[in-house]
C-alpha positions in Angstrom: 31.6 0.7 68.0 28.4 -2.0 68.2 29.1 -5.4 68.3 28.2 -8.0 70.7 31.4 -10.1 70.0 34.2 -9.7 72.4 37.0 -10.9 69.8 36.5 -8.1 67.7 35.9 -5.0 70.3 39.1 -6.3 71.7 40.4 -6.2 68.1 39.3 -3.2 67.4 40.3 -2.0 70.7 43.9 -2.8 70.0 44.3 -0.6 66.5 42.7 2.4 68.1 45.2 1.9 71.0 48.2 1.8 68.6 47.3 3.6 66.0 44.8 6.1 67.0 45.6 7.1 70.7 43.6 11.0 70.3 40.6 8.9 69.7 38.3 7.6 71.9 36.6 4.3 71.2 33.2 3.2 72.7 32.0 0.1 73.0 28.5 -0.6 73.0 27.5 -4.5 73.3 23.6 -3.2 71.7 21.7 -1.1 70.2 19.7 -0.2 72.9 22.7 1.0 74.4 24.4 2.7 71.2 21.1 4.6 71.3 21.4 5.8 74.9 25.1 7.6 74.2 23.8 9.0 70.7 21.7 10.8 73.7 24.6 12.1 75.1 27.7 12.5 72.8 28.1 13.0 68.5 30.2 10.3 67.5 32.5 11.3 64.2 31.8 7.4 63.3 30.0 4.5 64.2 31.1 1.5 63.4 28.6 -1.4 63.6 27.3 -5.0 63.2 24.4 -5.4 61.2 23.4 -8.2 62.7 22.9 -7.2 66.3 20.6 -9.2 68.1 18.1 -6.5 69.5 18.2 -4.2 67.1 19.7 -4.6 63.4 22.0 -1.8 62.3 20.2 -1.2 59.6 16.6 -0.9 61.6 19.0 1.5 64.2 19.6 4.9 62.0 16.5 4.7 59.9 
């Protein structure tokens, strides 16, 4: 997940704790640093603001 707003990463934090505890959810605050764990892991979905401050999300998969 990208989104710099702590309300709803705790949110969303909450459902995958309750209703989805086999998946892990990660929490990136940017893009910058959505793009460095693309490097690293395949996510099955990103969820993401489109409004991000350093990068827009839809400027970050194109």
């Amino acid at each position: 997940m990208i989104d710099d707003n702590e309300d709803n990463t705790a949110l969303f934090n909450e459902i995958f704790l309750r209703h989805m505890p086999n998946y892990e959810l990660i929490v990136c605050t940017s893009g910058e640093e959505c793009l460095h764990h693309i490097g690293t892991i395949t996510p099955n979905l990103i969820l993401m603001d489109l409004q991000m401050p350093d990068i827009s999300g839809y400027r970050l998969f194109t």
